[in-house]
N, C-alpha and C positions, 0 to 999 in steps of 0.2 A: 436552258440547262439548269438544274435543279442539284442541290448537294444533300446530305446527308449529316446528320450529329454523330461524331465519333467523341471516344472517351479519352483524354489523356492524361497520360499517368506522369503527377511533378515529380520533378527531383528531387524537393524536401518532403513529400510524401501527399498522400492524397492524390485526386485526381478532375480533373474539369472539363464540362463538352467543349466542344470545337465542330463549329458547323461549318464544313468540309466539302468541294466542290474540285473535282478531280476528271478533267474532261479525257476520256480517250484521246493518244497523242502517237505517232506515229516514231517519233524522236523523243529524245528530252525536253522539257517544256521547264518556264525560269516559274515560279511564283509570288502569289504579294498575301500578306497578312495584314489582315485588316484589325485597326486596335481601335475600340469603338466610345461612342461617348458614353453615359452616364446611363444611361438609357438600357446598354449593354445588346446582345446580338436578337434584336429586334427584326420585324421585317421590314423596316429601312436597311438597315445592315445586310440581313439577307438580301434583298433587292439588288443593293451595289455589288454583292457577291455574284450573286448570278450573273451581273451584268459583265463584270469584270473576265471572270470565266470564259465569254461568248468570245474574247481575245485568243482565246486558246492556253489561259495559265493555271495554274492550279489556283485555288485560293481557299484562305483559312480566315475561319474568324473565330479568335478564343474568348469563353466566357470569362473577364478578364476581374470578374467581382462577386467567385465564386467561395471566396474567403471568408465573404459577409452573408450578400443576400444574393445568392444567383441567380441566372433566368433573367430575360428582359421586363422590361417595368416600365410603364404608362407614361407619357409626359407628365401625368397630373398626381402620381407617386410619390409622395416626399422622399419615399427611401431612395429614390433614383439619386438624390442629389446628398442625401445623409452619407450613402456605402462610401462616395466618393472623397469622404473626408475622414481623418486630416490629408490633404489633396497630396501633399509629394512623398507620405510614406507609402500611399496606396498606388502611388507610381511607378516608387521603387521596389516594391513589390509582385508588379505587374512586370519587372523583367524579367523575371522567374518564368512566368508565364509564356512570354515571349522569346525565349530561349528554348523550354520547353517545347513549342509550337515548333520552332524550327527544324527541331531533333527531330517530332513526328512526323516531321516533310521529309526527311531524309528516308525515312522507310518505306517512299512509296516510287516505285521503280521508275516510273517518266518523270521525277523530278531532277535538274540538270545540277543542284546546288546552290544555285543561286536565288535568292526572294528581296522582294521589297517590300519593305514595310508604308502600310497606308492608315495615317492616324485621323480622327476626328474631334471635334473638341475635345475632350478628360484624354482621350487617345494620342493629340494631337505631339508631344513631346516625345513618342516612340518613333515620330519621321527623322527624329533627332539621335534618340538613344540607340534603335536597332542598330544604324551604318556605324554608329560610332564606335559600341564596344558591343556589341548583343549578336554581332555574327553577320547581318543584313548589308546586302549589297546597293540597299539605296532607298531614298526616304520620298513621301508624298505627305502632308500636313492641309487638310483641307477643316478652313477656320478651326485652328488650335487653340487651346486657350493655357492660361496660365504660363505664356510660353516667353516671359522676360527672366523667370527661374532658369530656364532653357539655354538661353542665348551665350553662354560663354560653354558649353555644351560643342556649340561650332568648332570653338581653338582644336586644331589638330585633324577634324575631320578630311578624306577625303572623298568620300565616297558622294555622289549626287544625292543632293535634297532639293524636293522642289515646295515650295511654301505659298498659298493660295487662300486668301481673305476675302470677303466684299471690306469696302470702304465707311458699309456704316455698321461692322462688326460692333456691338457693343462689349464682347470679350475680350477683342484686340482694337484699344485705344490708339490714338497718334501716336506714342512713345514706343509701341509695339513693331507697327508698322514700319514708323521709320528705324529705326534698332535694325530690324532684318534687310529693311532696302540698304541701309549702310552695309550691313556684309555680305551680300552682295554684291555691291562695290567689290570690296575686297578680296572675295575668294570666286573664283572662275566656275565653283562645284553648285553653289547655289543660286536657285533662282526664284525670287518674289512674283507673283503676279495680283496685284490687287483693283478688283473688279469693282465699277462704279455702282453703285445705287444698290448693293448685294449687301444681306445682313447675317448675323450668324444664324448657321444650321441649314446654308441655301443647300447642302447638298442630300438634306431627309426629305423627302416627298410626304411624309405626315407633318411635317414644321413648317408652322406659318412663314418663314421666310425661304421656303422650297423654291429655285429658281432655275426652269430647265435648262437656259441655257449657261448657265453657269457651272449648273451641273454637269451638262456636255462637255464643255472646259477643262473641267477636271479628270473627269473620266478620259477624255485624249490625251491629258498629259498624261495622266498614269498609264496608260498602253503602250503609248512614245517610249516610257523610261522603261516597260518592262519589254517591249520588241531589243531594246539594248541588253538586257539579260539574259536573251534566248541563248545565246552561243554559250557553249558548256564552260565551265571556268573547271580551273584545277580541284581536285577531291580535296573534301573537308571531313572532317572529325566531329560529326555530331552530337 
């Protein structure tokens, strides 16, 4: 199943593609938005879109760096990693984005109300921000980075996050890792899963540390958490 570029229109003005994959559904269907890394909505990106979709959900992916330089860009790009900074204003900014996205979901008839947000490294903090205060009914963080800025982010939440690293991430250090497995500990709504001998980026099939079945890993649990979404939740105000 294959999506489409639509155009969306922000709420502080202008407007940014979103590459959009809307499967015929017989009922309501939950969806997930993909918030991607630095790279931006590449065909890594589109790949796990498609694939996500063959679940039966809707899925969005916003170009989340259409401020600066938009359009996907090369691993071997420097702008890929310049747009990206200074790293948490361009974050904060990207909730704009992500809220916006949301509204566009609501305009399209088999959507049930409900989405999940799916982030990627520079993405990886909207598996945090969406459930928390941006509208999202539940977060997937697959190798996030910069994500000890993050972490008091948790107090309050409760909506499901699920948090997913290899072990020899070099984005997420020991102090990372363990930080989230402690809250985990703590809160029933989170869950860490970090995978042996996996490095950052296992989940792009163009990145040297591409790792299928890790990638399989993830891609189940975000299906797991979005079959929980199916059933229609109360009408929202988009």
């Amino acid at each position: 199943m294959q999506g489409t570029f639509s155009n969306i229109c922000a709420k502080e003005g202008g407007a940014f593609d979103c590459y959009l994959v809307a499967p015929e559904a017989e009922k309501p269907t939950a969806a997930i938005v993909l918030a991607s890394a630095i790279h931006g909505v590449d065909t890594d990106m589109i790949a796990i879109a498609d694939e996500l979709a063959a679940c039966g959900v809707i899925v969005a992916v916003p170009d989340l760096f259409w401020r600066s330089v938009a359009g996907p860009l090369s691993r071997n790009d420097p702008r890929a990693a310049q747009r990206a900074q200074p790293r948490l204003e361009q974050i904060r900014a990207g909730e704009n984005d992500m809220v916006d996205t949301l509204r566009h979901l609501g305009t399209i008839p088999q959507f049930n109300g409900r989405a999940a947000v799916m982030g990627f490294c520079y993405g990886g903090p909207y598996a945090i921000l969406g459930p928390k205060r941006l509208g999202y009914a539940a977060g997937i963080c697959c190798h996030g980075s910069q994500m000890l800025d993050y972490l008091e982010e948790l107090v309050g939440l409760r909506e499901q996050v699920c948090f997913i690293w290899g072990d020899e991430d070099n984005r997420a250090p020991v102090e990372v890792l363990q930080a989230y497995r402690d809250a985990a500990v703590r809160m029933d709504n989170i869950e860490v899963h970090i995978l042996p001998g996996i490095g950052h980026g296992y989940m792009m099939r163009t990145s040297p540390s591409f790792d299928r079945v890790a990638h399989e890993f993830s891609m189940s649990r975000a299906c797991e958490i979005l079959r929980c979404l199916q059933s229609p939740s109360e009408t929202r105000n988009f």
